[in-house]
Residue frames as a rotation matrix with the C-alpha (Angstrom) as fourth column:
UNK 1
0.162 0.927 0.339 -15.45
-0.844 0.308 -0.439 104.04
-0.511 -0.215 0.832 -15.78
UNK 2
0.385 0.078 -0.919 -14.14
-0.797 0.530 -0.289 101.97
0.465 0.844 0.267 -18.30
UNK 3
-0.639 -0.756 -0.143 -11.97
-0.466 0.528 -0.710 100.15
0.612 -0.387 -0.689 -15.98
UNK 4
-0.821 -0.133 0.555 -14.36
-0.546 0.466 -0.696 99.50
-0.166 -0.875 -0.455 -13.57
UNK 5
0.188 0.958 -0.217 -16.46
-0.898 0.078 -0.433 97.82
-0.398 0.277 0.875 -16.12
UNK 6
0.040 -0.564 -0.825 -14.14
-0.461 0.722 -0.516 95.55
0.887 0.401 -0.231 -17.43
UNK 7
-0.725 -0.284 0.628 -13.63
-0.671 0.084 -0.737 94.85
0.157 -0.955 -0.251 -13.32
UNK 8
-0.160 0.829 0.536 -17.36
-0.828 0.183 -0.530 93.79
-0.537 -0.529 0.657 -13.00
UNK 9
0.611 0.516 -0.600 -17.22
-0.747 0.627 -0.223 91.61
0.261 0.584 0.768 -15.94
UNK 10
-0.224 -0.723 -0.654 -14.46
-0.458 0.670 -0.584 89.95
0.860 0.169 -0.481 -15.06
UNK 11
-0.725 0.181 0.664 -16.12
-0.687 -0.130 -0.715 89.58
-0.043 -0.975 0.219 -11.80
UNK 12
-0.079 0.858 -0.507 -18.97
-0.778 -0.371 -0.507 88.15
-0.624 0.354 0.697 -13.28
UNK 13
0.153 -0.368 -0.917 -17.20
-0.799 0.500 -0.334 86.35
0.581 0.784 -0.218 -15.54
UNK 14
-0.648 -0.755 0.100 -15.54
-0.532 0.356 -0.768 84.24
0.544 -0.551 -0.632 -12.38
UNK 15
-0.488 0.512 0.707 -18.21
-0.668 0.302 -0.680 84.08
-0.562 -0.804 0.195 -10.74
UNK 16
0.478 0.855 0.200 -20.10
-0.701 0.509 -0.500 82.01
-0.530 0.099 0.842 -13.46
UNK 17
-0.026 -0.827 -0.562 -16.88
-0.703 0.415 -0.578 80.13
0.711 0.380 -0.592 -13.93
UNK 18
-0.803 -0.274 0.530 -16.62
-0.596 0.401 -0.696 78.91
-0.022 -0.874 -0.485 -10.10
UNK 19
0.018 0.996 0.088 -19.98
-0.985 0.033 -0.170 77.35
-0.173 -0.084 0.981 -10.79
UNK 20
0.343 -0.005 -0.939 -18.81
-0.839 0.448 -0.309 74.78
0.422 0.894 0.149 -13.21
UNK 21
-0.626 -0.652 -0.427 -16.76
-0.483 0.755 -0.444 72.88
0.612 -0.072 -0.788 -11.32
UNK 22
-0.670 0.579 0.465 -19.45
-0.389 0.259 -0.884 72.25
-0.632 -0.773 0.052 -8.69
UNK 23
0.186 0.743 -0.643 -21.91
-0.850 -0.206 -0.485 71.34
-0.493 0.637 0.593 -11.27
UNK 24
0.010 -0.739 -0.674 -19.35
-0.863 0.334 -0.379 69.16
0.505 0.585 -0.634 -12.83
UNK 25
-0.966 0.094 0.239 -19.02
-0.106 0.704 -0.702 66.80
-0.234 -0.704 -0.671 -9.48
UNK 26
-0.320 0.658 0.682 -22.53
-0.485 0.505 -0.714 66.64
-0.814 -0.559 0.157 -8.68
UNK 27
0.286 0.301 -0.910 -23.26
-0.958 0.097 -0.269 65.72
0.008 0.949 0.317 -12.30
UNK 28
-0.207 -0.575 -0.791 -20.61
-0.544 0.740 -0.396 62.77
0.813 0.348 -0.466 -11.98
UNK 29
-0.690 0.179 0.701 -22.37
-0.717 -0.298 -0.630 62.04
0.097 -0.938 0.334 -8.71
UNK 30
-0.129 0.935 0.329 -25.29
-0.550 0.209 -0.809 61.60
-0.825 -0.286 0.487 -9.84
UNK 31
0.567 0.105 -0.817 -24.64
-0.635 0.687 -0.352 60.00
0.524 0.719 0.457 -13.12
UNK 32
-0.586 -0.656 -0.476 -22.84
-0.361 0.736 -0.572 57.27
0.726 -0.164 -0.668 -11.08
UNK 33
-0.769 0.598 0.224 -25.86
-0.011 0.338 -0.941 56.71
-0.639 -0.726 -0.254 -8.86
UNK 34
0.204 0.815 -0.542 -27.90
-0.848 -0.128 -0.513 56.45
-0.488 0.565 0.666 -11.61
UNK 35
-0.134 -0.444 -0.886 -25.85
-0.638 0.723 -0.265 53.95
0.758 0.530 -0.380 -13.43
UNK 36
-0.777 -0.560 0.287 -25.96
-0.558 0.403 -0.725 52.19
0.290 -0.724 -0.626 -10.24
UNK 37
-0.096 0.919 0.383 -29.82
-0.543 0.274 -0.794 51.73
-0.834 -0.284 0.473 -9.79
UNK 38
0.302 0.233 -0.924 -29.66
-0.953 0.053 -0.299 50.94
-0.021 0.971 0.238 -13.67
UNK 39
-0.658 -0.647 -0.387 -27.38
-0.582 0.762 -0.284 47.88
0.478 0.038 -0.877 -12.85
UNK 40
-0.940 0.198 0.278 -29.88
-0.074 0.677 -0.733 46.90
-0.333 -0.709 -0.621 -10.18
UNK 41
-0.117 0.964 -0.240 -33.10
-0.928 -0.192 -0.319 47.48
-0.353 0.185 0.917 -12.01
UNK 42
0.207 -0.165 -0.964 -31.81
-0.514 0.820 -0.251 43.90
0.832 0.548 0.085 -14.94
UNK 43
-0.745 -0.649 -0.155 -30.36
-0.441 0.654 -0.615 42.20
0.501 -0.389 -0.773 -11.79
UNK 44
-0.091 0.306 -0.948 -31.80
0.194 0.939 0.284 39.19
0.977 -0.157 -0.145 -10.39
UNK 45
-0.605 -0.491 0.627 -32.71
-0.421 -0.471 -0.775 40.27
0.676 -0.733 0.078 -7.11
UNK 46
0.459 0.743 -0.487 -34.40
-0.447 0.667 0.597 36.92
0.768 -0.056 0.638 -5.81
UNK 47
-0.074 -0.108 0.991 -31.88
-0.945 0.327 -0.034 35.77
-0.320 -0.939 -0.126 -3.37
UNK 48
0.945 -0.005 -0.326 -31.75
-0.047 0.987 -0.151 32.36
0.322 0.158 0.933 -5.16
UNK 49
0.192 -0.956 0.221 -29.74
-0.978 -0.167 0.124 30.17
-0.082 -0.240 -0.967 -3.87
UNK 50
0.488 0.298 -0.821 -29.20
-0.514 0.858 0.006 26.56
0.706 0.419 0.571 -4.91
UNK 51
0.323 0.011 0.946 -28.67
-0.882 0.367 0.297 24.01
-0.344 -0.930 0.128 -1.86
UNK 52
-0.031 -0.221 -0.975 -26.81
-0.382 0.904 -0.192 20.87
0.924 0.366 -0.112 -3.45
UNK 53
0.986 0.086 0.146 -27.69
-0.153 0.821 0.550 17.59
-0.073 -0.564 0.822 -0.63
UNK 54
0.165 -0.881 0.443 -24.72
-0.875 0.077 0.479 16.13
-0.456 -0.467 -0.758 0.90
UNK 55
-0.496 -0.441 -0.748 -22.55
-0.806 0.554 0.208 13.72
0.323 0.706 -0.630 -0.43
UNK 56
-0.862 0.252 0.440 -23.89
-0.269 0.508 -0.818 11.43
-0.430 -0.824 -0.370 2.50
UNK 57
-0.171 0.909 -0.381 -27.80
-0.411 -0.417 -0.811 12.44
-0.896 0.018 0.444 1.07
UNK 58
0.059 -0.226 -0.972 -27.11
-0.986 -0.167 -0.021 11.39
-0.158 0.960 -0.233 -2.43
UNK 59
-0.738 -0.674 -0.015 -26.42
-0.636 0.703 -0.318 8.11
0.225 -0.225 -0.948 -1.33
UNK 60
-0.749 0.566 0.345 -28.92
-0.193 0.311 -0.931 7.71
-0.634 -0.764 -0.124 0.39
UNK 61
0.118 0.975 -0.188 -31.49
-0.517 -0.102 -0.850 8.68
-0.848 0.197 0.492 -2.27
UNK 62
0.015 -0.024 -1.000 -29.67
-0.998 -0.068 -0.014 6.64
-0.068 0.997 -0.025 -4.60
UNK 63
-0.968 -0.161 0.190 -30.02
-0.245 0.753 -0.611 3.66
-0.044 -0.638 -0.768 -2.72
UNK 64
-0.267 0.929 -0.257 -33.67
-0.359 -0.344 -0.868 4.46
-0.894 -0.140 0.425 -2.71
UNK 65
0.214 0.341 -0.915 -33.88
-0.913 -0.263 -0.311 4.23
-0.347 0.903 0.255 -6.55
UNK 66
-0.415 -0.483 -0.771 -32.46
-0.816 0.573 0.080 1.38
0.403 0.662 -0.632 -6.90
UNK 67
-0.950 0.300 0.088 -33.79
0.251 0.900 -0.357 -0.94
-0.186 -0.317 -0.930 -4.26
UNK 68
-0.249 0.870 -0.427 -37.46
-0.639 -0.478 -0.603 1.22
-0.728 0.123 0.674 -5.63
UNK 69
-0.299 -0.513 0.805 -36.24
0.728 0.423 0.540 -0.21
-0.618 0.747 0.247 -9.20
UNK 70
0.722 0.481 -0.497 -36.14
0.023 -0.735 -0.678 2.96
-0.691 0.478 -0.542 -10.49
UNK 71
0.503 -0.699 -0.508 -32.58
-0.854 -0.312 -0.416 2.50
0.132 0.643 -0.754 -11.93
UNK 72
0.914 -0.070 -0.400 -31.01
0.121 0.987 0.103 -0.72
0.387 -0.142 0.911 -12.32
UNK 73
0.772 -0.598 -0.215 -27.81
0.315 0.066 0.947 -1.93
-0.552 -0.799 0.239 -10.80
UNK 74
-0.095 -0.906 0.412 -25.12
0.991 -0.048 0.124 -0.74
-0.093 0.420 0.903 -13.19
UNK 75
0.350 0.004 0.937 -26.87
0.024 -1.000 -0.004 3.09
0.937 0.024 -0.350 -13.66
UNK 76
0.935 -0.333 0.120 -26.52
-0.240 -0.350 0.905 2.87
-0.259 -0.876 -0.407 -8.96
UNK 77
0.568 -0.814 -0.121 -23.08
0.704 0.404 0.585 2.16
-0.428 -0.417 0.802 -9.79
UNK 78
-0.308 -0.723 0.618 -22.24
0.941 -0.329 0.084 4.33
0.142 0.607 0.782 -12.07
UNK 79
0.225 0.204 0.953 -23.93
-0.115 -0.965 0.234 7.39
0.967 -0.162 -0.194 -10.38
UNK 80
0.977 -0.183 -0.110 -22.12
0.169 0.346 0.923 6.00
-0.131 -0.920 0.369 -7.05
UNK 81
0.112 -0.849 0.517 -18.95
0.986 0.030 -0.164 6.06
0.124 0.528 0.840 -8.86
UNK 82
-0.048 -0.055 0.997 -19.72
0.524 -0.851 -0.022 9.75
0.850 0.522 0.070 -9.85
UNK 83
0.893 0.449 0.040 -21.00
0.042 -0.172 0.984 10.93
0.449 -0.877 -0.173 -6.66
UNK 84
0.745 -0.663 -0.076 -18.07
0.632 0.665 0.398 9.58
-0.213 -0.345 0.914 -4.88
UNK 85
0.079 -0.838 0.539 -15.93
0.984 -0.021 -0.178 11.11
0.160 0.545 0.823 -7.21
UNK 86
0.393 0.302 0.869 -17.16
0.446 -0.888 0.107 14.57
0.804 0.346 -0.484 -6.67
């Protein structure tokens, strides 16, 4: 009898061994989908997106300012310059 007690525990024993790994994965599963929503909970999730006018546009409205007299002739040159340069 003794023997085939030791049998069952060890039976037993295995069987709430084999568990562990399984347990193990889904754990790391799920703690990596978790971590994952966590990342997205702080993130920015507006879809901004910032549209910079063509070089062409710029021009145009800086022309604008100047013959407006919003900026005199040496600021439209030197943000023509820049522009340009970009």
């Amino acid at each position: 009898m003794c023997d085939l007690d030791n049998i069952r525990e060890d039976n037993a024993m295995k069987q709430k061994l084999s568990k562990w790994p399984l347990l193990l994965a889904t754990a790391s599963v799920m703690g990596c989908l978790l971590s994952g929503c966590a990342w997205q909970l702080g993130a920015d999730t507006t879809g901004t997106t910032i549209i910079r006018p063509t070089k062409g546009k710029e021009l145009i409205d800086l022309k604008k300012a100047r013959d407006q007299g919003a900026i005199t002739e040496d600021e439209y040159q030197a943000q023509r310059k820049n522009i340009m340069e970009q």
